[in-house]
KEGUMI-736466 format. One record per residue (C-alpha): x, y, z; residue number from 0; residue in three letters. Coordinates in pm, whole numbers, plus 32768, in hexadecimal, padded with zeros to 4 digits. Example, Ala and Ser with C-alpha at 12.3 -4.5 7.8 and 13.67 -1.06 7.14 Angstrom:
% KEGUMI-736466
<site east="84CE" north="7E3E" up="830C" pos="0" code="ALA"/>
<site east="8557" north="7F96" up="82CA" pos="1" code="SER"/>
% end
This chain:
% KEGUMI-736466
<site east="31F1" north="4734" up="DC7D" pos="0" code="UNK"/>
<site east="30B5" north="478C" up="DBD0" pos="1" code="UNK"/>
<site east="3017" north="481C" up="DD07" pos="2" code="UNK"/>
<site east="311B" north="48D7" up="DD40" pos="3" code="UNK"/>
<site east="30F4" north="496F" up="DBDE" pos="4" code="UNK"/>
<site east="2F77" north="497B" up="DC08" pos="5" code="UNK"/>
<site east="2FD8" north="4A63" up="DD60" pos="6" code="UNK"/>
<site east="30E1" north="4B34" up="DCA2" pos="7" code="UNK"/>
<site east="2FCB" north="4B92" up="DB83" pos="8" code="UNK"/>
<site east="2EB2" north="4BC7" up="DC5F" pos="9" code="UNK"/>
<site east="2FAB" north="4CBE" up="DD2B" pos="10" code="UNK"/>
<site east="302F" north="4D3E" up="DBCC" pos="11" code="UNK"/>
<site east="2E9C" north="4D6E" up="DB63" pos="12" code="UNK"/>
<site east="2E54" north="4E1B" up="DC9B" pos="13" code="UNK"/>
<site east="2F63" north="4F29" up="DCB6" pos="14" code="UNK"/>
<site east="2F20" north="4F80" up="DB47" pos="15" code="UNK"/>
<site east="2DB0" north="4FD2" up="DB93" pos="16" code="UNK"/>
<site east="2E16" north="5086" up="DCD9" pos="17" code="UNK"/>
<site east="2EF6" north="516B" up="DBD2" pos="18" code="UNK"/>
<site east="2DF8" north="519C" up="DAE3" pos="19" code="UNK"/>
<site east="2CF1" north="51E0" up="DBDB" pos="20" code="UNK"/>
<site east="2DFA" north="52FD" up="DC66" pos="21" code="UNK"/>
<site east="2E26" north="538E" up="DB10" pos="22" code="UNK"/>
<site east="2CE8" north="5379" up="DAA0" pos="23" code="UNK"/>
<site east="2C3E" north="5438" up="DBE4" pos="24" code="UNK"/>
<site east="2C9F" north="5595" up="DB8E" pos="25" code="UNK"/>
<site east="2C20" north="553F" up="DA0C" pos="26" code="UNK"/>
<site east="2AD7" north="54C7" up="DAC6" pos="27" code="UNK"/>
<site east="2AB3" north="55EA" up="DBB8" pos="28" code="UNK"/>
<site east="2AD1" north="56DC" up="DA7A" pos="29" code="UNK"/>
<site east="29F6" north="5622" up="D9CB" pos="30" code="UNK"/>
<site east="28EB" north="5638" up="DAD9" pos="31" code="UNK"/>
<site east="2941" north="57D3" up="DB02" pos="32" code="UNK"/>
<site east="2915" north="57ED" up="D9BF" pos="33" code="UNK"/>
<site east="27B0" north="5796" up="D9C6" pos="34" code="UNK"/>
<site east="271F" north="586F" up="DAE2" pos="35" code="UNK"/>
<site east="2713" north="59E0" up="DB24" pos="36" code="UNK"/>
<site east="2830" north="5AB4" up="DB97" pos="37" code="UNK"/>
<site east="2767" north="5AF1" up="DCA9" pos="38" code="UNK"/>
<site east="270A" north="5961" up="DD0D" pos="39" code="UNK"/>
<site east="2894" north="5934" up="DCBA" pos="40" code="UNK"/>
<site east="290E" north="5A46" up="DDD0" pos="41" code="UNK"/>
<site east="27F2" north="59A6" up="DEE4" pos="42" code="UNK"/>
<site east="28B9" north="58DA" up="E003" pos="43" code="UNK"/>
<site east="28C5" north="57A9" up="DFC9" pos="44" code="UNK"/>
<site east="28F0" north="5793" up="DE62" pos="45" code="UNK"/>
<site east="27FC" north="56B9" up="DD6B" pos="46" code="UNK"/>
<site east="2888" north="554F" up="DD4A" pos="47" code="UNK"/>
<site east="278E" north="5508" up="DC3C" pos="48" code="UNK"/>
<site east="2755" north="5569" up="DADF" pos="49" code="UNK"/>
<site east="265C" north="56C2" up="DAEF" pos="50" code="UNK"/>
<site east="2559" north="5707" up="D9B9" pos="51" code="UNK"/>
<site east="2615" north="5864" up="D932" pos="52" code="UNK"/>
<site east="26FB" north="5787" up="D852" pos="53" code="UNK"/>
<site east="26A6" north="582F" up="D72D" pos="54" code="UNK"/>
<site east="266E" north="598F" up="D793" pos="55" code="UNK"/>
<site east="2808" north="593F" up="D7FC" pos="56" code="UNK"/>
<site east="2899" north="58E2" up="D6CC" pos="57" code="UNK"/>
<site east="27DF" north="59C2" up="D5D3" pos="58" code="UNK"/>
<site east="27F9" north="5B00" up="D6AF" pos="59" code="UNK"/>
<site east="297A" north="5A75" up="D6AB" pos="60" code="UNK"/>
<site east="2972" north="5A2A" up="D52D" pos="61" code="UNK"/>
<site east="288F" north="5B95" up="D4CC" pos="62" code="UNK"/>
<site east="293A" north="5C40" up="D5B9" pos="63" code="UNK"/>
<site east="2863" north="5D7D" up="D698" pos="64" code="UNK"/>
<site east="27CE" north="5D7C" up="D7FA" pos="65" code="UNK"/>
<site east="2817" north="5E46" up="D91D" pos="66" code="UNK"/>
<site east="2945" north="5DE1" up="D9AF" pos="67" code="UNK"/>
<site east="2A70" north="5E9B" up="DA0D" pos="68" code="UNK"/>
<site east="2B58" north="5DF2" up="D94E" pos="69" code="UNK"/>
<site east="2B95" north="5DF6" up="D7C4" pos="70" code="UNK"/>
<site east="2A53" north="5D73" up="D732" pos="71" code="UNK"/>
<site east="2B1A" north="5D4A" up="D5D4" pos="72" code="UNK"/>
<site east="2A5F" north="5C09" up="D528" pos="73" code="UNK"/>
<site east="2B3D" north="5AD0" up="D546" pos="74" code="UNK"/>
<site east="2AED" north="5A33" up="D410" pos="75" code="UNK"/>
<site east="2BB7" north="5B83" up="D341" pos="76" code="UNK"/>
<site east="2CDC" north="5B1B" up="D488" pos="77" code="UNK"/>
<site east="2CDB" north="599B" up="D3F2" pos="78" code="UNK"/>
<site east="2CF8" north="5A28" up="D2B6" pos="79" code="UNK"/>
<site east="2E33" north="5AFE" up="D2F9" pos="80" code="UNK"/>
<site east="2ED1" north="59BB" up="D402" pos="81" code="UNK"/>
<site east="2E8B" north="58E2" up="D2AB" pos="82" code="UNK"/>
<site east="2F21" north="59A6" up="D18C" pos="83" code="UNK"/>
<site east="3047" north="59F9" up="D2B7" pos="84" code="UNK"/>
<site east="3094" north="588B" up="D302" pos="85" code="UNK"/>
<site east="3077" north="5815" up="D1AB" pos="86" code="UNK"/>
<site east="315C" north="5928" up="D121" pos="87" code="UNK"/>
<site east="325D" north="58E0" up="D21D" pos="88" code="UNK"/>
<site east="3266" north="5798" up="D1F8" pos="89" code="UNK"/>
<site east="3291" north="5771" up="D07F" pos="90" code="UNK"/>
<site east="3385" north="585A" up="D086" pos="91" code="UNK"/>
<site east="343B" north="57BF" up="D169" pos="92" code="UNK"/>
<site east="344A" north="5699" up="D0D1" pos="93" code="UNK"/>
<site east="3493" north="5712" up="CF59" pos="94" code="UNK"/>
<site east="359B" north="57F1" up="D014" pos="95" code="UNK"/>
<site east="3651" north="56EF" up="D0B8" pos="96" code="UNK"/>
<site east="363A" north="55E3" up="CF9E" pos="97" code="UNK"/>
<site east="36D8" north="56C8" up="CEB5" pos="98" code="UNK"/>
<site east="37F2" north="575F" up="CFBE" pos="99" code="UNK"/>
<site east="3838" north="55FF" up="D00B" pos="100" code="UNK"/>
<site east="3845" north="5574" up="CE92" pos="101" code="UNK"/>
<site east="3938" north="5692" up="CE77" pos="102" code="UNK"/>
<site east="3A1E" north="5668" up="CF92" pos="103" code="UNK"/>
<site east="3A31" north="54BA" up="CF36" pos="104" code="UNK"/>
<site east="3A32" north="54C0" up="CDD6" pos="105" code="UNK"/>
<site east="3B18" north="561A" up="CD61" pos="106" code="UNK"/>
<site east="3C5F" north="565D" up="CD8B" pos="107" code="UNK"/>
<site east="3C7B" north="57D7" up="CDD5" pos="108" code="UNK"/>
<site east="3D80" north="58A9" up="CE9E" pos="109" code="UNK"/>
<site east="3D6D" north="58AD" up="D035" pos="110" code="UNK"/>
<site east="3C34" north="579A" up="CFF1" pos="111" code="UNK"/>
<site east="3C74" north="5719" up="D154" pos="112" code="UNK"/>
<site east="3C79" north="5870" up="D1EB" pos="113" code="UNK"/>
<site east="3B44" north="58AB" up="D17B" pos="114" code="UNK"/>
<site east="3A89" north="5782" up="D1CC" pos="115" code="UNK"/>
<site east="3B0F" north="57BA" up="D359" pos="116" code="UNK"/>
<site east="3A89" north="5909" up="D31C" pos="117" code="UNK"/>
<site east="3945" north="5896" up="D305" pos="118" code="UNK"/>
<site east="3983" north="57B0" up="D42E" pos="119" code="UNK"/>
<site east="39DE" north="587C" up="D50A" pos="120" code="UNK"/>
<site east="38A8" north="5972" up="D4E4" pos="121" code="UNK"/>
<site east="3810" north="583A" up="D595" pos="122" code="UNK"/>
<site east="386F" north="58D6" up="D6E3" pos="123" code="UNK"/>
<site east="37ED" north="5A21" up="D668" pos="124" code="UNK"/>
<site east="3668" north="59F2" up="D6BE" pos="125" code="UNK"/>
<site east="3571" north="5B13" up="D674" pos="126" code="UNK"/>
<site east="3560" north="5BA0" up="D7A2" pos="127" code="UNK"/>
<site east="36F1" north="5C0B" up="D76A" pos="128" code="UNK"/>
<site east="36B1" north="5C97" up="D648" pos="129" code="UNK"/>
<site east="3557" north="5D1C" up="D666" pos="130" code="UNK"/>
<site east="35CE" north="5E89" up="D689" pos="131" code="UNK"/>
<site east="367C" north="5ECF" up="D553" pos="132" code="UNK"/>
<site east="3590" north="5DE3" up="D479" pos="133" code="UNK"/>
<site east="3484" north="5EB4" up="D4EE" pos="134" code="UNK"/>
<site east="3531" north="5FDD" up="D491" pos="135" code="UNK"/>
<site east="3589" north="5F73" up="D31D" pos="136" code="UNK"/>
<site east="3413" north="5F18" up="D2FC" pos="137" code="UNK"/>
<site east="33A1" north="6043" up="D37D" pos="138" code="UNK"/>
<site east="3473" north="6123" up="D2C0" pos="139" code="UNK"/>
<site east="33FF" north="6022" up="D169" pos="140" code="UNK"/>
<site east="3285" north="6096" up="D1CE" pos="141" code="UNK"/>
<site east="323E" north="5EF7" up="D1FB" pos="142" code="UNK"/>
<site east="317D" north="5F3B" up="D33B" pos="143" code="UNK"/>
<site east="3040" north="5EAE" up="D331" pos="144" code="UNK"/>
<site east="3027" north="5DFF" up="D200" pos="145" code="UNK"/>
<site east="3085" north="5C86" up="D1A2" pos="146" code="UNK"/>
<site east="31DB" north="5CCD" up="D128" pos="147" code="UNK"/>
<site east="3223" north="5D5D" up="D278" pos="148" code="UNK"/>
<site east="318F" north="5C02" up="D333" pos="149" code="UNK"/>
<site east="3261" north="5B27" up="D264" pos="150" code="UNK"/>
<site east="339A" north="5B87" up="D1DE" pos="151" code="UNK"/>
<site east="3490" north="5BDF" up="D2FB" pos="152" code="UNK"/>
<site east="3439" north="5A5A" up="D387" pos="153" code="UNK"/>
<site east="3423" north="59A9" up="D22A" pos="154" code="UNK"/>
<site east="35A7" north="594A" up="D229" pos="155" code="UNK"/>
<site east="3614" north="5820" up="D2F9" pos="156" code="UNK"/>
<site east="376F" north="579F" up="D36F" pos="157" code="UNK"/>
<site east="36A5" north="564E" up="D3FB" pos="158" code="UNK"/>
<site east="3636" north="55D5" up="D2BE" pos="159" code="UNK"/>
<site east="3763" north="564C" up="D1DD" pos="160" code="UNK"/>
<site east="3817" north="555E" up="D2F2" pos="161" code="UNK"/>
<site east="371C" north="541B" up="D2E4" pos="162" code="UNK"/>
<site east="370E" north="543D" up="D164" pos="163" code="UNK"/>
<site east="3894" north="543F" up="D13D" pos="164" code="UNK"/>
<site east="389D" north="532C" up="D1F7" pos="165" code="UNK"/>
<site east="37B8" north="5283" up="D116" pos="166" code="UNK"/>
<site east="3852" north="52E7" up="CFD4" pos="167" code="UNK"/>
<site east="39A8" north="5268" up="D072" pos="168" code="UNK"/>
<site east="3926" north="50EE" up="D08A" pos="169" code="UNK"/>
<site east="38A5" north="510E" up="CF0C" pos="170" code="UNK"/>
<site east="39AD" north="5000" up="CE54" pos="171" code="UNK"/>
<site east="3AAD" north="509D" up="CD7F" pos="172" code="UNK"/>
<site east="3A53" north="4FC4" up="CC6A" pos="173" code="UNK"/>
<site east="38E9" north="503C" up="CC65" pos="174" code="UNK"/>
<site east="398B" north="5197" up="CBE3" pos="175" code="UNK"/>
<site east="3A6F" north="5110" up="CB39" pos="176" code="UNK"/>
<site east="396C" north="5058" up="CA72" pos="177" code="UNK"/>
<site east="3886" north="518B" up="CA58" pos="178" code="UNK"/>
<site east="39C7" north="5263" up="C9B1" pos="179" code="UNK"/>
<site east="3A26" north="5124" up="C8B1" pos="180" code="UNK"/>
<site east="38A8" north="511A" up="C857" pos="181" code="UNK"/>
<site east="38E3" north="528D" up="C825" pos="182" code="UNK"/>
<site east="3821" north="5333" up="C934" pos="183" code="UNK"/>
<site east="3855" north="5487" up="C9AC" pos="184" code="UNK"/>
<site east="3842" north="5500" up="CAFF" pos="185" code="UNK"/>
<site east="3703" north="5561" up="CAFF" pos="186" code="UNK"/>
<site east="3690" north="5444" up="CA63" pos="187" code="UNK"/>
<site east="3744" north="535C" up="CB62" pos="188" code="UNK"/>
<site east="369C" north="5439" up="CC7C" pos="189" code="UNK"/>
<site east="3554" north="544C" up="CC13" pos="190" code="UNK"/>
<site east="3529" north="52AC" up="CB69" pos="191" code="UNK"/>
<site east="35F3" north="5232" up="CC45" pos="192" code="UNK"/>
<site east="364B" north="52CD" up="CDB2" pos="193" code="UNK"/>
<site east="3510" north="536F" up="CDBF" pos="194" code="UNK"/>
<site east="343A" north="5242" up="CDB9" pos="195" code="UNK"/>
<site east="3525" north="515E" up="CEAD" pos="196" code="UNK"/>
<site east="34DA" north="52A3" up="CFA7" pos="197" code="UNK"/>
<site east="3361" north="5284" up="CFB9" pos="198" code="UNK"/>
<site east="3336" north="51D8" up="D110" pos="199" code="UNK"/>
<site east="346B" north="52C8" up="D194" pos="200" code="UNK"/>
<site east="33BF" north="53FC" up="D11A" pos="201" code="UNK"/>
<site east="327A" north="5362" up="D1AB" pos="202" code="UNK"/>
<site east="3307" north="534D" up="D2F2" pos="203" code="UNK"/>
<site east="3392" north="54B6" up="D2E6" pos="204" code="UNK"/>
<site east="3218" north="5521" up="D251" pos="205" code="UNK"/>
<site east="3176" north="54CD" up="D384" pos="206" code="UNK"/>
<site east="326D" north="553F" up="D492" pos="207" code="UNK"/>
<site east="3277" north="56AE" up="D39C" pos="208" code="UNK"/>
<site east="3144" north="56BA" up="D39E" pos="209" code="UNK"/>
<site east="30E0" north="56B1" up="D4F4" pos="210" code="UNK"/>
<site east="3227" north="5779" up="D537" pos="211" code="UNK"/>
<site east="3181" north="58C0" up="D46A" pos="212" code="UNK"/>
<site east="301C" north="5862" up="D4DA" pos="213" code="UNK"/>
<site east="3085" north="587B" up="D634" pos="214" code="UNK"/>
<site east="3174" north="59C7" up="D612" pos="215" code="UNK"/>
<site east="311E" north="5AD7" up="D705" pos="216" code="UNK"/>
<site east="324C" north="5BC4" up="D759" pos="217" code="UNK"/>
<site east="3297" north="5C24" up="D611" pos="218" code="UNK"/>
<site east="3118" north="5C4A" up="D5A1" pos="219" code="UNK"/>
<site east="30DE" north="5D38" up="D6D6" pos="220" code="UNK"/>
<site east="31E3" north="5E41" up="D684" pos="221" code="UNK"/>
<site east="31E0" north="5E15" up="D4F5" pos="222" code="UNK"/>
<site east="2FFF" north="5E33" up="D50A" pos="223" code="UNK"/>
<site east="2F70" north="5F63" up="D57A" pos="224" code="UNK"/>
<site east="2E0B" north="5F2E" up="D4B0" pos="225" code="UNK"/>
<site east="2D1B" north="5E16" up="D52E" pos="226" code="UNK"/>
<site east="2CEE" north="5DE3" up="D3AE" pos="227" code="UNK"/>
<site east="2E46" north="5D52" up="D3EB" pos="228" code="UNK"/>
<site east="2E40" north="5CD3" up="D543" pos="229" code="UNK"/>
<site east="2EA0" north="5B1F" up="D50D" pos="230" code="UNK"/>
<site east="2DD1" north="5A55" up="D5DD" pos="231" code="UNK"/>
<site east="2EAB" north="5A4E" up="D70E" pos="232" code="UNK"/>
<site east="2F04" north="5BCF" up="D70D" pos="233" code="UNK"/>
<site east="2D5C" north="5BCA" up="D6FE" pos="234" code="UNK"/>
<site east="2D17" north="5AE8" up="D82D" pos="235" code="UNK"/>
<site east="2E02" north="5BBF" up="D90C" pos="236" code="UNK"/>
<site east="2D42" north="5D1F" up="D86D" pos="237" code="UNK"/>
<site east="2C00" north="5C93" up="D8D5" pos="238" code="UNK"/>
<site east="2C86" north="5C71" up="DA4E" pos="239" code="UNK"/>
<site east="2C30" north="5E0C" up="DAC5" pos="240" code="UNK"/>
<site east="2CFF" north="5E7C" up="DBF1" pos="241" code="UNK"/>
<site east="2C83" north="5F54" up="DCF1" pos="242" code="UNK"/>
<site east="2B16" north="5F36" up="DD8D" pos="243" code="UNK"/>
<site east="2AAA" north="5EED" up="DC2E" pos="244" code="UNK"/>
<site east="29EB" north="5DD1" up="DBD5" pos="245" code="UNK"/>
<site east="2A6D" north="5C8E" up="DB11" pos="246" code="UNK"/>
<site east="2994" north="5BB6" up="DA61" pos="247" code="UNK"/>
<site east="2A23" north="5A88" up="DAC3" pos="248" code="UNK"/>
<site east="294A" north="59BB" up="D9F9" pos="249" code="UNK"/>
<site east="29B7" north="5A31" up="D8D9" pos="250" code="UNK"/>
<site east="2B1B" north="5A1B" up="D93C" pos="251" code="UNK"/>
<site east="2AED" north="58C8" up="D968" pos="252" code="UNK"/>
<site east="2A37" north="5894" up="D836" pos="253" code="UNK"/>
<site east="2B6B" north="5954" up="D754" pos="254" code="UNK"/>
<site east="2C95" north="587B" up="D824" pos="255" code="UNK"/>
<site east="2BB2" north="5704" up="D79B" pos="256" code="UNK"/>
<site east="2B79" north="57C9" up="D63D" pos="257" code="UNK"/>
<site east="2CFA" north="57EF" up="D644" pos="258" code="UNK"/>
<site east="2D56" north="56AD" up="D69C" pos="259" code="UNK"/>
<site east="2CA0" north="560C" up="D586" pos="260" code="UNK"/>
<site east="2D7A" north="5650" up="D480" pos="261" code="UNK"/>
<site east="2EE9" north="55CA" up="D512" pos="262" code="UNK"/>
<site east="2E19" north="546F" up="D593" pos="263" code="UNK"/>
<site east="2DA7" north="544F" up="D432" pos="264" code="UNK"/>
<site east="2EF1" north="5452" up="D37C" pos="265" code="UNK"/>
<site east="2FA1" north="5370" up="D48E" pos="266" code="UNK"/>
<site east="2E73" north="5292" up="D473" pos="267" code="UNK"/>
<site east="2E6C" north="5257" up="D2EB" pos="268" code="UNK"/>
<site east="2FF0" north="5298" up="D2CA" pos="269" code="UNK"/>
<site east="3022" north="519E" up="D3EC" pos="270" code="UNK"/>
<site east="30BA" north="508B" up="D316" pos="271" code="UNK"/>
<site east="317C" north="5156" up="D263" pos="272" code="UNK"/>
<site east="3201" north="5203" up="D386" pos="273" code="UNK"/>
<site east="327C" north="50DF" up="D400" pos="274" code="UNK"/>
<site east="32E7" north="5049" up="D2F7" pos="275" code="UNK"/>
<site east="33BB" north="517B" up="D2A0" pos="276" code="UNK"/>
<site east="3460" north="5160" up="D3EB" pos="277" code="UNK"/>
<site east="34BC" north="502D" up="D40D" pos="278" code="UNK"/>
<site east="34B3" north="4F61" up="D2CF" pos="279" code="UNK"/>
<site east="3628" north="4F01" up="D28A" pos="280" code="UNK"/>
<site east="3600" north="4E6E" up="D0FD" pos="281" code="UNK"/>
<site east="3616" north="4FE2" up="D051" pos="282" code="UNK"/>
% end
């Protein structure tokens, strides 16, 4: 019995390295592209091993210039806009849903359950269906190319109105009940008491918003016509020229690591908390 066990983790051991080897490649091979020349990267066969133009890369990438046929917009202003993009999304989404949730469990109000299934349903209503006429409304609003124009039409979210309902649903009746004798209002109730018995929920939510609006790209290409505006993502595809012109894929590959950073950091320090938020069962 324990050699079989010994066998089953050595074969458990081996296929994960064999899948993090396969993910990890095509992180390596940009790595290693992102340290040589455009011109070593385009030569047949390609470098396998790091090159010494590392930093020319990433602070051509960061500063922005050179002669390439793409956008040379710098990347660090790109981060900047991804950043203030994601993070704006994501808190609203959050202080959205918490309060349209509070709302729908905790007041009585006429047609309440018609509107809460109103929500719901715009669940099968993705951006892409209703791209068109949002576009139109911010156009005619002269949001184009600002901040505003990045955030708002995706800061509502059906998702977590629906996880945080469920949550406020398993809160004990005598918990409010308490809260009202002791003679809390409902604000008071929400923000000392449902609030804090949220955290690791709204944790959870931060880090899949967050990479949800650091990662948009359909909406950011119609709504940004100004590299001042351009997110990180819309950049990396702007910096790709069409045509017989020349891409600098170096730099490419230098922006796509740069933009990677950001998401692996908050999944790395929110890990626990991400986790926890999912599937801890003692709210």
């Amino acid at each position: 019995m324990v050699e079989r066990r010994s066998t089953l983790g050595i074969l458990a051991h081996v296929v994960m390295i064999i899948g993090v080897i396969i993910v990890a490649f095509p992180l390596y091979l940009a790595f290693v592209a992102s340290t040589h020349t455009a011109q070593e990267i385009v030569q047949a066969p390609m470098p396998l091993w790091p090159g010494s133009n590392l930093w020319n890369s990433y602070s051509q990438a960061l500063l922005g210039g050179g002669d390439a046929g793409g956008s040379t917009a710098p990347v660090g202003r790109m981060m900047w806009v991804s950043l203030v993009t994601a993070l704006v999304i994501t808190f609203g989404k959050i202080s959205i849903s918490l309060l349209s949730a509070f709302a729908i469990v905790y007041f009585r109000f006429p047609f309440k359950g018609f509107f809460f299934w109103a929500i719901f349903v715009t669940l099968m209503l993705p951006v892409e269906v209703r791209i068109g006429p949002t576009y139109k409304v911010v156009s005619d609003l002269g949001m184009l190319n600002s901040y505003a124009g990045l955030t708002i039409p995706l800061i509502a979210s059906a998702t977590a109105t629906f996880l945080f309902r469920q949550f406020f649903l398993t809160v004990p009746d005598e918990l409010v009940e308490a809260a009202r004798m002791d003679g809390a209002g409902p604000m008071r109730f929400f923000k000392d008491i449902l609030l804090p018995l949220s955290k690791t929920s709204m944790a959870a939510l931060f880090v899949i918003q967050f990479i949800y609006g650091w990662n948009q790209y359909l909406w950011p290409l119609l709504a940004t016509t100004s590299e001042d505006m351009y997110p990180v993502v819309i950049g990396i595809k702007r910096m790709i020229s069409g045509g017989d012109g020349q891409t600098g894929w170096n730099v490419v590959m230098a922006t796509a690591l740069l933009a990677m950073l950001p998401p692996a950091l908050v999944v790395i320090l929110m890990q626990k908390w991400f986790v926890k938020g999912l599937v801890d069962t003692e709210k």
